[in-house]
Every structure is written in structure tokens, then in C-alpha cells.
N, C-alpha and C positions, 0 to 999 in steps of 0.2 A: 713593211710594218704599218705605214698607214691604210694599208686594204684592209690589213687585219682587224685595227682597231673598231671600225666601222663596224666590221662582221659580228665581233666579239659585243660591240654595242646591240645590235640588232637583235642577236642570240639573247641576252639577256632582256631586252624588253619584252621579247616574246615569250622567255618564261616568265616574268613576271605578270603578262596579262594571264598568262595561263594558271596561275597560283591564284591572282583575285578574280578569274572566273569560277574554279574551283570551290572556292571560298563560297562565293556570290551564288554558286548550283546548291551546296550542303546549306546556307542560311535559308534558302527556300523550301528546301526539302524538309528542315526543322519545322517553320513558318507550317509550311500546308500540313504537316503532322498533328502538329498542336492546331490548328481547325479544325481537321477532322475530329479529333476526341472530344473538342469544345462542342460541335455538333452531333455527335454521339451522344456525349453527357445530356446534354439539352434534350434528347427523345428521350433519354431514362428519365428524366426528370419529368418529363409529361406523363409519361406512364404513370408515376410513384403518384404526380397530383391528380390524377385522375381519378384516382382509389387508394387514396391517403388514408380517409376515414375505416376503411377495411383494412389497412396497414395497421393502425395504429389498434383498430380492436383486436386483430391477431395476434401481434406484437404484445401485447399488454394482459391477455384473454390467462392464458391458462398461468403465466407467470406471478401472476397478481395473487390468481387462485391458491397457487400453492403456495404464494406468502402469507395469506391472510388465516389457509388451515394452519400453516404451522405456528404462526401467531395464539392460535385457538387451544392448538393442540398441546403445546411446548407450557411448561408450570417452571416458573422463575430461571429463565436461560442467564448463562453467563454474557459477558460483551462480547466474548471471543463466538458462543455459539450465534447469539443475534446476527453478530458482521459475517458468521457462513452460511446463515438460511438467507441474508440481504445479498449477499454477492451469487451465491448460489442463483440464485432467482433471476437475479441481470442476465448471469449467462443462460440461463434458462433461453428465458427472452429474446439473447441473440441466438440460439440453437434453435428454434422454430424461425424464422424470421431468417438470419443468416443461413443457414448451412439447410433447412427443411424448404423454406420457400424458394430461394433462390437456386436450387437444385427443382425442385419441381418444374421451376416456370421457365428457366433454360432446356431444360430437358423438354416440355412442351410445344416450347420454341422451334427446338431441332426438328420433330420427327412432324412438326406439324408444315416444314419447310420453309420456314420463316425466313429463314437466313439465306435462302435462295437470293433474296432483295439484295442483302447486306455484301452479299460473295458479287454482285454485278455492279458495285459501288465500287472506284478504286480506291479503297481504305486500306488501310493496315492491318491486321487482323489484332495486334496487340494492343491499339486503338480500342477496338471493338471489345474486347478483354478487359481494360482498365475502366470501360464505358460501365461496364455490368459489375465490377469490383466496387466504383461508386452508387450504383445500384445501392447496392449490399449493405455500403457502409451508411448511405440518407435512410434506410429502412431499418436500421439495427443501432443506429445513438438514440432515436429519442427513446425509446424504450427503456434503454440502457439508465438514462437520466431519470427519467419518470420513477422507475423501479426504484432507485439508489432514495429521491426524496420520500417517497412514499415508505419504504420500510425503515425510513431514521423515524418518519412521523410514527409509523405502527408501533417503534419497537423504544422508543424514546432515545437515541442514543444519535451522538454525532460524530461522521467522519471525520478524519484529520486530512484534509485536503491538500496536494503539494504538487508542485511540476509534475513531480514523476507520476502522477496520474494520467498524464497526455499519451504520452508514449506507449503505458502498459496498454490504456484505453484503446487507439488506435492500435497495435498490433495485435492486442485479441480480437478485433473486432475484424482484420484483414487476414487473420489467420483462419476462425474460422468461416467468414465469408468463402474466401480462396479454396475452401474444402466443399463448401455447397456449390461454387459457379464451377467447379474442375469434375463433382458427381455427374451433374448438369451437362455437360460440353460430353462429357464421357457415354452417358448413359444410353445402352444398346435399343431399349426399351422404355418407354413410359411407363409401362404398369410396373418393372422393376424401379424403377429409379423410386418410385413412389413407394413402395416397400421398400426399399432399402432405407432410405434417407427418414421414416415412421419410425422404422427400430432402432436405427444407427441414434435418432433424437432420444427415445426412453431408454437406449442404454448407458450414451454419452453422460446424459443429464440424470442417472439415478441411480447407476452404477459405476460412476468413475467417481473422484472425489472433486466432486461438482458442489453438491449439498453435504455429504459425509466426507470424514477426515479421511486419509487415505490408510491411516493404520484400524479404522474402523470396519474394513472393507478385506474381504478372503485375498489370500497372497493370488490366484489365478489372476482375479481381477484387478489388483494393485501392480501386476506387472502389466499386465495389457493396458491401464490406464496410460501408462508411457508412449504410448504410441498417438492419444491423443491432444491438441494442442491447448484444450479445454483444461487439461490436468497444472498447466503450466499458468494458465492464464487465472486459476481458480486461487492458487497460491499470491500468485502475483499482486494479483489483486487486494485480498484478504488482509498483506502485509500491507501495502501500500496505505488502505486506507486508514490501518491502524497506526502505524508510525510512520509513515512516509517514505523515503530510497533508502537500499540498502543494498547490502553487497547479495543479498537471497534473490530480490527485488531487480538486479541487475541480469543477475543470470536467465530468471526465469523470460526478462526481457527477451533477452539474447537468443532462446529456446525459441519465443513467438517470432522474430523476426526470422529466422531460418524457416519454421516450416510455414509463412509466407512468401520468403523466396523460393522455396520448393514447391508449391502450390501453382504458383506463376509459372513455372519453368514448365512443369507438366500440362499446366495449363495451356500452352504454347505447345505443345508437344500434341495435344488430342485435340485440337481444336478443328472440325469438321464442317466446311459450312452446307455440305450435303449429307442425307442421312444412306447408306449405301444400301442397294436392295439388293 
């Protein structure tokens, strides 16, 4: 019995060292994860400052335009129509910007072999993913802001501002990023990607209930609208800044955080860092 105990001691400190090396390999593996993205983040971030000032005239360019005609054009709107040509208009803003640019510039990325660099770097690839996700997101809020003060100034009227603006904000803004970096990652071709992501913007943005109410809009197109995230995020919005959380408000949440988990997933799914010949 005293050989044993010995043995039994031994046994046990050696799985013990082996539990806090364990431990001690996954806290590094965390560690060098989260650097890598910090160092990722950090080249999208010189990117964006590099050519800010052409972000933000893009960003700002044709959304404004179409706030200031309908401004022009519109003879005594109610508050309810003013708050859907102003949020209209934000997403506008993120639709070129999120889902038009960020599809473009990945897709240029790819075929032009960019990521050849990236694929010889030992990263993570969904590193590399969340890198261009905040991409999306530093290129599609200030607009987003700009827009929202600029059409209270146009239109004389004032949001009702409240928490639940953060959340709707953020997952429309990730949802439909997540749909331009996933065209992007996806796309066979350049010159397709670039026709596709032109119409896929003027139909998102003028045939879904973007700017027009959804009962405004032919049943073909009121059902197809469903399939985009734009359609959820346009509601959400609309309500929110008018009265603040609601149970409409919660859901329609709930709709943008799914299909940016779904966005991500496929995103991880196509992600090619060679273009195949």
C-alpha cells in the first residue's frame, strides 16, 4: 500500500501539469488570435485612412441627392413619410458603401491575387473575415450619422432617440455589410460581381420597402422583399426612432441578427484565398 500511494501521487501530478499546460496552450492560442485580428483590423484601418475623404464623398454622394429631391419634390409630408425618406436614405448610404463597395473591393482583391500575401501569413482565415466585417462597419456609420442629422435639419423633425437604436444600428449595418464581403469572397468574376452588386443596389434601395411602404409596392415584389435584410432593418428602424423598443422592434432585431449569422457562416464557407484557373 505504500508503493501505491506514491504511484497514485505521481499519477495525479502529472495529470495535473497536463490540465495547466492544456490550459496554458488554448490561453495562447486565444492571445495570438486576438493579435492577429488587432493586426488585420490595423491594415483595414490604413486603407479606409488613406481614402477617407473618397469614402465619405461616396458614402454621402448619391444618398444626400436623393434626400434633398425628395425634400424638393414631396408638398407637406406627414412625420411618418419625412422619418421613411430619412431612414430610407441612411440605408441607401449603407447599400452603396456596405453591400456595393465592399463587394466590389473584395472581389478586386481576389482575382487581382491579393490574398495570395494573406494565404502565406499564418492567420486565421475568420481573422481575416472579421478584419473586412469592420472594414464595412468604419465605412457605413458615419454616413449612416451624417444622413440621420442632416434630414431632421432638412425636414424639421426630431428623432426619439433610445438604447435600442445601438443594436438595430449595429446589426443592420452587419447584416448588410456581411452580404457585400460574402458577394465579394464569392464572386467568379469581376465584371460580374460589378453588375451584379449595381442592380442588386437600385433594386434593394427602390424596390423593396426601402424608401416606399411595403403595402405600397406590387405583391411579386413585397414577397421577394422578404428575402432581403434591408426590408427588416427599414422597419426597424422607422419604429425605433419614432417610439423607441418594441415588441415589432425586437423581432425585426432578431430577423438582422440571423441573417448576419448566416452571412458569416457562408462567409467561412467560400472563402478562397486563391482565385482557381
Amino acid at each position: 500500500m505504500e508503493k501505491i500511494k506514491p504511484s497514485m501521487q505521481s499519477h495525479d501530478l502529472q495529470l495535473q501539469e497536463a490540465v495547466f499546460l492544456q490550459g496554458h496552450e488554448q490561453q495562447s492560442i486565444i492571445q495570438r488570435r486576438i493579435t492577429e485580428w488587432l493586426i488585420l483590423a490595423r491594415i483595414q484601418f490604413t486603407i479606409i485612412r488613406e481614402a477617407w475623404v473618397w469614402i465619405f464623398i461616396m458614402a454621402c454622394m448619391f444618398p444626400l441627392t436623393t434626400l434633398l429631391f425628395l425634400k424638393f419634390f414631396t408638398v407637406d409630408p406627414t412625420p411618418a413619410v419625412m422619418t421613411r425618406i430619412i431612414t430610407g436614405n441612411m440605408l441607401f448610404g449603407l447599400i452603396v458603401m456596405g453591400l456595393n463597395s465592399m463587394a466590389q473591393e473584395i472581389s478586386w482583391q481576389k482575382h487581382q491575387g491579393h490574398f495570395t500575401y494573406y494565404s502565406s501569413l499564418p492567420i486565421a482565415k475568420v481573422n481575416f473575415i472579421f478584419a473586412n466585417l469592420l472594414r464595412g462597419l468604419i465605412m457605413s456609420v458615419p454616413s449612416f450619422i451624417i444622413l440621420a442629422l442632416i434630414g431632421q435639419l432638412a425636414y424639421g423633425i426630431q428623432f426619439h432617440y433610445s438604447w435600442g437604436l445601438v443594436p438595430v444600428l449595429l446589426l443592420t449595418v452587419f447584416s448588410v455589410v456581411g452580404g457585400g464581403v460574402l458577394i465579394g469572397f464569392w464572386s467568379p468574376s469581376h465584371q460580374l460581381t460589378n453588375m451584379l452588386v449595381q442592380a442588386l443596389m437600385m433594386f434593394i434601395s427602390f424596390l423593396t420597402p426601402v424608401m416606399v411602404d411595403m403595402d405600397q409596392l406590387p405583391k411579386i415584389l413585397q414577397w421577394f422583399s422578404y428575402i432581403f435584410p434591408t426590408t427588416y432593418a427599414a422597419e426597424a428602424m422607422r419604429e425605433v426612432l419614432i417610439s423607441g423598443w418594441s415588441g415589432s422592434v425586437a423581432w425585426n432585431t432578431l430577423v438582422l441578427l440571423l441573417f448576419s449569422l448566416i452571412s458569416i457562416i457562408l462567409i467561412l464557407k467560400k472563402v478562397d484565398w486563391r482565385v482557381e484557373k
